[in-house]
Every structure is written in structure tokens, then in C-alpha cells.
DSSP file (Angstrom, degrees, kcal/mol; ACC not computed):
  #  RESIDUE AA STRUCTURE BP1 BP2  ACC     N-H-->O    O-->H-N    N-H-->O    O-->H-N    TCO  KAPPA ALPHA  PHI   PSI    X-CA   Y-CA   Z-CA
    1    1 A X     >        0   0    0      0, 0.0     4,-0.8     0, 0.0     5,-0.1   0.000 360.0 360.0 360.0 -24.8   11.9  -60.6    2.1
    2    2 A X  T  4  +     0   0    0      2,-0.2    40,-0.1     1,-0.2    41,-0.1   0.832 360.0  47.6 -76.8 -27.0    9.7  -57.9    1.3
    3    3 A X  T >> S+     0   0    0      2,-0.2     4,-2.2     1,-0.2     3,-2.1   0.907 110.4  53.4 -76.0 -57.4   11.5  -55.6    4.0
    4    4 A X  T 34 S+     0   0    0      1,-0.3     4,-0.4     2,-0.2    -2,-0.2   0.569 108.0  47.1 -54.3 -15.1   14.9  -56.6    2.6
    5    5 A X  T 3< S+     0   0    0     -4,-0.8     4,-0.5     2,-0.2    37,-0.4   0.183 108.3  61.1-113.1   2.2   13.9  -55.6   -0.9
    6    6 A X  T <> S+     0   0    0     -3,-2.1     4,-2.2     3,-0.1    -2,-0.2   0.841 107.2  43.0 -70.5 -77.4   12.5  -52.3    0.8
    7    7 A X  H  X S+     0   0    0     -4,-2.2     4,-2.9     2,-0.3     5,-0.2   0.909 110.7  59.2 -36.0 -65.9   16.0  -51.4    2.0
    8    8 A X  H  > S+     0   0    0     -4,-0.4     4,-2.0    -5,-0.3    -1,-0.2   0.871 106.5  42.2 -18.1 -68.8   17.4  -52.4   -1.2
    9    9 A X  H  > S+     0   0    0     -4,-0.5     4,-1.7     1,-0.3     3,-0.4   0.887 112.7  56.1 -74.9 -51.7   15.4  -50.0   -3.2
   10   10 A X  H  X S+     0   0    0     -4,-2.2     4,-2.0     2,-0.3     5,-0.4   0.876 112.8  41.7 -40.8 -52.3   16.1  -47.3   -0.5
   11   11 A X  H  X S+     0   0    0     -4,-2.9     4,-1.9     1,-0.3    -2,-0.2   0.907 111.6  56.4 -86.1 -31.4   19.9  -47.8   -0.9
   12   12 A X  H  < S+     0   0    0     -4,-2.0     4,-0.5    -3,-0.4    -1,-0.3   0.680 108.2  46.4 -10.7 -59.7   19.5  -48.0   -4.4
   13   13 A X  H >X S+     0   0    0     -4,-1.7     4,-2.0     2,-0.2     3,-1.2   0.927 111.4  52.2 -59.3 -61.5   17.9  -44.7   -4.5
   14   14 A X  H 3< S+     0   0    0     -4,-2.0     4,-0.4     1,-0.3     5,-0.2   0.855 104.0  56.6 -64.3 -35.0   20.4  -43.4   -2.4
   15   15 A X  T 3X S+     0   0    0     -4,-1.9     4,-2.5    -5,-0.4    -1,-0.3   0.852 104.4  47.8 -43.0 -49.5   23.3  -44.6   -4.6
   16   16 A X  T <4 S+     0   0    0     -3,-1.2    -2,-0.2    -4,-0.5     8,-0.2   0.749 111.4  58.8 -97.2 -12.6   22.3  -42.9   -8.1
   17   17 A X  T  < S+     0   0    0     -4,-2.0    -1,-0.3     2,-0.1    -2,-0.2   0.595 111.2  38.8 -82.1  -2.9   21.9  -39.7   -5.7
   18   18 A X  T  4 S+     0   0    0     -4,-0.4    -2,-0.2    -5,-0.3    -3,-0.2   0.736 111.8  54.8 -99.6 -37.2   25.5  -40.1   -4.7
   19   19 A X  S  < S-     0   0    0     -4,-2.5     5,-0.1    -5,-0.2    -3,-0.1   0.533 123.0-113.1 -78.5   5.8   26.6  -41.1   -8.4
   20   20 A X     >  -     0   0    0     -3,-0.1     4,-1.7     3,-0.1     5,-0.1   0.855   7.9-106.8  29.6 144.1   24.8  -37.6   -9.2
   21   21 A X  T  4>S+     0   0    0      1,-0.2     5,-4.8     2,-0.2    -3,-0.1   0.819 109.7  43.9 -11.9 -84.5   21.9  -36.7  -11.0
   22   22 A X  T >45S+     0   0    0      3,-0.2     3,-2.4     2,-0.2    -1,-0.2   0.776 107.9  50.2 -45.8 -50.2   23.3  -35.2  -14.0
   23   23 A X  T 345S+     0   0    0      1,-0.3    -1,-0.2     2,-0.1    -2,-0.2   0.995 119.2  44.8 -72.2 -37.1   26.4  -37.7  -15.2
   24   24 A X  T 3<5S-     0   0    0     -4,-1.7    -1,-0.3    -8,-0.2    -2,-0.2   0.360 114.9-127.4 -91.6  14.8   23.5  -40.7  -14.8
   25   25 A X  T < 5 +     0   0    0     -3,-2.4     2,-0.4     1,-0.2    -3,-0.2   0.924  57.0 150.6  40.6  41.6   20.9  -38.3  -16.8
   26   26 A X      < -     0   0    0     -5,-4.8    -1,-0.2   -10,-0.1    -2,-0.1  -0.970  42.8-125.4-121.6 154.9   18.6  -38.7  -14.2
   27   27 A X    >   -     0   0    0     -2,-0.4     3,-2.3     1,-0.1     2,-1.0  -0.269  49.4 -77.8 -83.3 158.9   15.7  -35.7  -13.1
   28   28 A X  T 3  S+     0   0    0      1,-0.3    -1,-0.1     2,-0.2     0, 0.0  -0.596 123.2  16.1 -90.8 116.2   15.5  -34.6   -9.9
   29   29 A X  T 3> S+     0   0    0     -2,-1.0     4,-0.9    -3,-0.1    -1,-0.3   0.229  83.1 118.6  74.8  27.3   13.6  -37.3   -7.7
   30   30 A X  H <> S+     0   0    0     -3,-2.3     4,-1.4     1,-0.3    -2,-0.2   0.639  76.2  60.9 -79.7  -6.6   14.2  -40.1  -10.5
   31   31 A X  H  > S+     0   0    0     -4,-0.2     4,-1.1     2,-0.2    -1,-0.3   0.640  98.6  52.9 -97.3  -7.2   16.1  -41.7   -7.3
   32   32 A X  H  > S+     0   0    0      2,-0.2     4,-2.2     1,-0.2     3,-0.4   0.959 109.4  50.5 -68.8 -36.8   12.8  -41.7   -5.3
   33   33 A X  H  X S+     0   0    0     -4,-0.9     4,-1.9     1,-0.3     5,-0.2   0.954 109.5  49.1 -84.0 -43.4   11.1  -43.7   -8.2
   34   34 A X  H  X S+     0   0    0     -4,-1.4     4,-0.8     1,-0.2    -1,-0.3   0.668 110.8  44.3 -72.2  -2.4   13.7  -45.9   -8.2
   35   35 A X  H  < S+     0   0    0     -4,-1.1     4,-0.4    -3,-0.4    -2,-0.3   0.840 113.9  61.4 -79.3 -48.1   13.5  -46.3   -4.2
   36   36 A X  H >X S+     0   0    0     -4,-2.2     4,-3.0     2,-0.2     3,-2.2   0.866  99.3  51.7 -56.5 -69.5    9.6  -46.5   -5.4
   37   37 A X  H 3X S+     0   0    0     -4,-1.9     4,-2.8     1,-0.3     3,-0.4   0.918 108.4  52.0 -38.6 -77.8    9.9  -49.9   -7.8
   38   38 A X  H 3X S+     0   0    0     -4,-0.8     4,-1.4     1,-0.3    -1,-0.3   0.462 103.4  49.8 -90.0  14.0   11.4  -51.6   -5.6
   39   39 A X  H <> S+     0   0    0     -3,-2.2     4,-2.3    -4,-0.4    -2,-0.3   0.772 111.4  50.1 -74.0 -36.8    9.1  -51.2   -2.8
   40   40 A X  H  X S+     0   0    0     -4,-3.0     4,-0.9    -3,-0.4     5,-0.3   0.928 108.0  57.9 -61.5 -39.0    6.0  -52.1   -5.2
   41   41 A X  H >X S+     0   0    0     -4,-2.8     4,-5.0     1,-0.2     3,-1.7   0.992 107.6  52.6 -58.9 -57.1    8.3  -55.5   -6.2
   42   42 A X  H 3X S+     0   0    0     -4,-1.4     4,-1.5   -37,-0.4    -2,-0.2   0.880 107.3  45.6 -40.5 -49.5    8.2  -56.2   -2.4
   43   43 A X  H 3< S+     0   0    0     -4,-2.3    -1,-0.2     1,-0.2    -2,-0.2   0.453 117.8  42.7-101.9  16.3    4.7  -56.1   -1.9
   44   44 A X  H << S+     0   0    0     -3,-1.7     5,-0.4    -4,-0.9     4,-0.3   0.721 109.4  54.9 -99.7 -33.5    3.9  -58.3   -5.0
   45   45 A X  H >X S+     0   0    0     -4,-5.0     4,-3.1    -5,-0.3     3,-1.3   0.947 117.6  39.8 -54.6 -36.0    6.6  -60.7   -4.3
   46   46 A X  H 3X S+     0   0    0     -4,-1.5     4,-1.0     1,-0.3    -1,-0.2   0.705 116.7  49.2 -87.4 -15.7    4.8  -61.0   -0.4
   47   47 A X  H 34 S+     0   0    0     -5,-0.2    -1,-0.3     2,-0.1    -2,-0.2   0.389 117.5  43.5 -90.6  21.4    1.4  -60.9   -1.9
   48   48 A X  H <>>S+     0   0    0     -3,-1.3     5,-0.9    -4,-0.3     4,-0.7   0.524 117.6  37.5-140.8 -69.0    2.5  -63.6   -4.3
   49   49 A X  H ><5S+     0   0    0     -4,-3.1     3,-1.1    -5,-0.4    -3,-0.2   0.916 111.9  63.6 -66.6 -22.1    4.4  -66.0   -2.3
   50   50 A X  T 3<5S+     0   0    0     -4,-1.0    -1,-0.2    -5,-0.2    -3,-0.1   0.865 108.5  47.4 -39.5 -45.7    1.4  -65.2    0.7
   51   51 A X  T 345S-     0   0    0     -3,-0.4    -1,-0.2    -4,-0.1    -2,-0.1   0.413 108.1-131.6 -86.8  -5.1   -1.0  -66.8   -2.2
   52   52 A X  T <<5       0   0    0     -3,-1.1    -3,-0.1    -4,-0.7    -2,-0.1   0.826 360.0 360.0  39.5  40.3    1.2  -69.8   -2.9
   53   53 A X      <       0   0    0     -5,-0.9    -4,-0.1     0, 0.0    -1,-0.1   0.323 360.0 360.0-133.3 360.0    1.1  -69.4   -6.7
């Protein structure tokens, strides 16, 4: 899951750099952060279902 929400966030990023920067008023690596987010959601969803709570 963790991988698959990895990927996500990577295609994600790579999306709002194709929809450009500028019309979505975003700064120049704001698509990294958003590649960024959803790798940090991956590794709390796997340390969180890992812990069984």
C-alpha cells in the first residue's frame, strides 16, 4: 500500500507540473511537496496498520 500511495504522490506531482505552475498558482517545486505528502501518508499508513491500531 505504502508503495502504491508512493506512485500516487509521484504522479500527482507530475500532474500539477503538466497542468503548469502558474495557472494552478503553484511555486516552483510546490509539485515535489506534493509528491512529498504523499510519501509521508505512506509511511504512517504502514507504520500504523504494522502496529495494529
Amino acid at each position: 500500500m505504502a508503495e502504491k500511495l508512493a506512485v500516487m504522490g509521484s504522479s500527482a506531482g507530475g500532474h500539477l507540473y503538466e497542468e503548469g505552475r502558474h495557472g494552478l498558482g503553484l511555486a516552483e517545486g510546490e509539485e515535489n511537496r506534493v509528491a512529498r505528502w504523499f510519501e509521508l501518508a505512506a509511511v504512517f499508513l504502514e507504520k500504523h496498520l504494522a502496529s495494529g491500531s
